[in-house]
N, C-alpha and C positions, 0 to 999 in steps of 0.2 A: 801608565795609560797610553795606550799607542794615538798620536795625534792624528788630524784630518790628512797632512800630507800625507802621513808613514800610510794610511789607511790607501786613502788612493793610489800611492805608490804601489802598494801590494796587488790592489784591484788590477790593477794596467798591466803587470805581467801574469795577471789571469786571460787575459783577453787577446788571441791573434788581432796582429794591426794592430795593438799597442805595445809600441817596445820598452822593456826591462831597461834599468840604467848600467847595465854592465854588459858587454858582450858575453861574459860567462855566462848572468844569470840568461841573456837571450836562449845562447844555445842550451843550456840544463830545461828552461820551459820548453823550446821547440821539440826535444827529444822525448821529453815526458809527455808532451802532449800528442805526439805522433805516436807511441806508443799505447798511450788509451784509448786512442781513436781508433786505432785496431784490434781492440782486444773486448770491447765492452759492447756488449747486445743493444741495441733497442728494442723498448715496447712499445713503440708507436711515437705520438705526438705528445711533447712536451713544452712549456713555456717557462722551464728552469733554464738558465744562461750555464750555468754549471754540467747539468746532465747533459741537454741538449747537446755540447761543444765532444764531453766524453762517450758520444753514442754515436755522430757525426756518419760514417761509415757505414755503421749499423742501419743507420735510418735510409742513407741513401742507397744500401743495395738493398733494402725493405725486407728485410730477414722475417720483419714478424707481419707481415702478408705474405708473404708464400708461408709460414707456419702455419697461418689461419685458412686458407687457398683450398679450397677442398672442393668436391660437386654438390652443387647448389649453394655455393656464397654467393654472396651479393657481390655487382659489378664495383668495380674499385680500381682509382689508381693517384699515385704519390707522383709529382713533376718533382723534380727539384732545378731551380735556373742556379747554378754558381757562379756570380759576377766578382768572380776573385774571395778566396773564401774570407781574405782579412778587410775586404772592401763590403762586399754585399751578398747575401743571400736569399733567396725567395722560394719559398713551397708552395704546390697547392695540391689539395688534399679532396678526392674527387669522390665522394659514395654514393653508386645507384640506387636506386629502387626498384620495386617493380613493376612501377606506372611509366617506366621510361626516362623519368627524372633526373634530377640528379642535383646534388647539396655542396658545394664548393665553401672550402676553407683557404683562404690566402693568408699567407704571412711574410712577413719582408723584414729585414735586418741588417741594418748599415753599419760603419765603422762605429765602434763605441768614443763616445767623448764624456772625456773626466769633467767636464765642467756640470755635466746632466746629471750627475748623481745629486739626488735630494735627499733630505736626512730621515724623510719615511721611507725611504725606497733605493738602499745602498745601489744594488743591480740593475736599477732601470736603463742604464744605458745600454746594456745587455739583453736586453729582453725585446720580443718579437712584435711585431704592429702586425693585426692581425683583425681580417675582414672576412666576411660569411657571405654568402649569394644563395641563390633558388639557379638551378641550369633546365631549362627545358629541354622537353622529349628531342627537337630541334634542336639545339644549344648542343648535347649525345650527339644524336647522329652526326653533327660539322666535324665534332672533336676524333667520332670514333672514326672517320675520313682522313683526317688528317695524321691520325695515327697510322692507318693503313699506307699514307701515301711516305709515311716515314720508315717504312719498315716494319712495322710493331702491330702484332707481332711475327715473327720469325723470321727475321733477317736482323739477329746482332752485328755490327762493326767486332766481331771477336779481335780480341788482342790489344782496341784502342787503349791508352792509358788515360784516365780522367784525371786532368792535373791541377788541385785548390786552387795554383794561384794563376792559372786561365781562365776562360770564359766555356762553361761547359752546360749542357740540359744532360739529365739525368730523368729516365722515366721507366716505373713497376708499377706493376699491375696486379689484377686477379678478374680474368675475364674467361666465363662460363669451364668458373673450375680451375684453371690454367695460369699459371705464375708468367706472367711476361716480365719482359724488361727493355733497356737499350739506351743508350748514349752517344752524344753527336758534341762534338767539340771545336769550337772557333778557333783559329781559320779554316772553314774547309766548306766545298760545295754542297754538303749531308747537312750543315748547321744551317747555312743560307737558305738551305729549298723547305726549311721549318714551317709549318704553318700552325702548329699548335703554339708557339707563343706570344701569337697579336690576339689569339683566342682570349687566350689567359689573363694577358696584360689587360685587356679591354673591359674586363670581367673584375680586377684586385680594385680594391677602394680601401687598401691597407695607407694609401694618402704617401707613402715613399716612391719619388722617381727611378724608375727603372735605373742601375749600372748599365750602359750603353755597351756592347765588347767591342773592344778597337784590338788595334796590332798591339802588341808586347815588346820590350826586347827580352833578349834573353836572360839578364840578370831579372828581370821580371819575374819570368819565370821558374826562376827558379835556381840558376848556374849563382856558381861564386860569385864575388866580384874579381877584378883584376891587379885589386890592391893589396899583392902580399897574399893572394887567396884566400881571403878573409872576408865571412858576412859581415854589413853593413852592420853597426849596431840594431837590434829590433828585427832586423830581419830573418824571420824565423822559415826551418826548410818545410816545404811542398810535403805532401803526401796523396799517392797517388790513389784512384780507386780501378781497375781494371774490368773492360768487360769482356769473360768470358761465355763457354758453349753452355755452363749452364747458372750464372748467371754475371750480376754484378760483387767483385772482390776486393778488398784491400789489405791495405795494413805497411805497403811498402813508401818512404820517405821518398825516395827517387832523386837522390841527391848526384848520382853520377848518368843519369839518363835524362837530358833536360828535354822537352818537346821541341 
């Protein structure tokens, strides 16, 4: 019978930001899981700790909105804030109507700690904190302003690299018909002149403090360390998501291109 430790032991090298007890098994999870993360579709919104981690990718270049994206969808769009993907993550999940409205889904997700796991509830520390709103016809128009003054849409940053273990916004769409997208990355002037994310934040009552983005170094982000060129124990490699011309892409580690 496998004990509480071995259990939580196993849990923690499920989970980015918690590291494995062996530098081996770090790197075998970091490659496996960067691996799935590029290969496995989303279909939208999940509240599996498991799926959600293997769709990662999927969800944020929104694959299955532009599948569904057609003329005459309904207005729609998917933020995603990545406050370091093994520190924090936040979504919000935007569906118009056609009285002008609009229906907000927030979700927020912090470092998992082994001590939250209850015995009805092995994955809860895994799992999403997750708040709903009403957005007035007002509340649209501020947002769909602040998208415009963001570029969005039609002026991608093509070629930037979105990198897990920075501070990055991530936003797709389906507005009258039309798959948008685009991504702005900290540190940079395009992240700073944001106006859609005091919207957001002001609006989540998912009850989790914002990840604040500061400066990084560059073992931070992502580089070796200096020691013998060896990852830290637990520290698992980056994977980037890239925005292209026609839209958001992944699948690559980005272990020799640090930001």
């Amino acid at each position: 019978m496998t004990s509480t430790a071995g259990l939580r032991d196993s849990l923690s090298c499920l989970s980015f930001g918690v590291g494995c007890r062996s530098r081996v098994g770090a790197a075998i999870a970091g490659l496996l899981s960067g691996l799935l993360l590029a290969g496995c579709a989303s279909e939208g919104e999940t509240d599996s700790p498991v799926a959600g981690r293997f769709t990662w990718i999927s969800y944020v270049s929104g694959d299955d909105i532009r599948t569904a994206c057609a003329a005459g969808s309904p207005e729609r769009y998917r933020f995603v804030f990545n406050a370091r993907f093994d520190e924090q993550r936040r979504t919000y999940e935007i569906q118009g109507d056609t009285t002008g409205t609009g229906f907000l889904t927030a979700r927020a997700r912090g470092r998992a700690t082994i001590s939250e796991i209850r015995s009805t509830d092995f994955l809860a520390p895994w799992r999403w904190q997750t708040a709903e709103a009403l957005l007035s016809a007002q509340d649209m128009d501020q947002l769909r302003g602040a998208l415009a003054e963001a570029g969005l849409p039609g002026r991608p940053e093509v070629g930037l690299q979105l990198n897990s273990k920075a501070f990055y916004w991530a936003v797709v769409g389906c507005v009258d018909g039309n798959f948008v997208f685009g991504g702005w990355q900290h540190p940079s002037d395009t992240f700073d002149a944001l106006r859609f994310p005091e919207m957001l934040f002001a609006r989540d009552q998912t009850g989790m403090a914002v990840n604040e983005p500061r400066r990084l170094t560059p073992i931070e982000l992502g580089r070796v360390s200096q020691q013998g060129n060896r990852r830290r124990s637990g520290d698992l490699p980056r994977f980037l998501i890239t925005v292209r011309e026609d839209g958001l892409r992944g699948g690559g580690l980005g272990l020799r291109n640090p930001l």
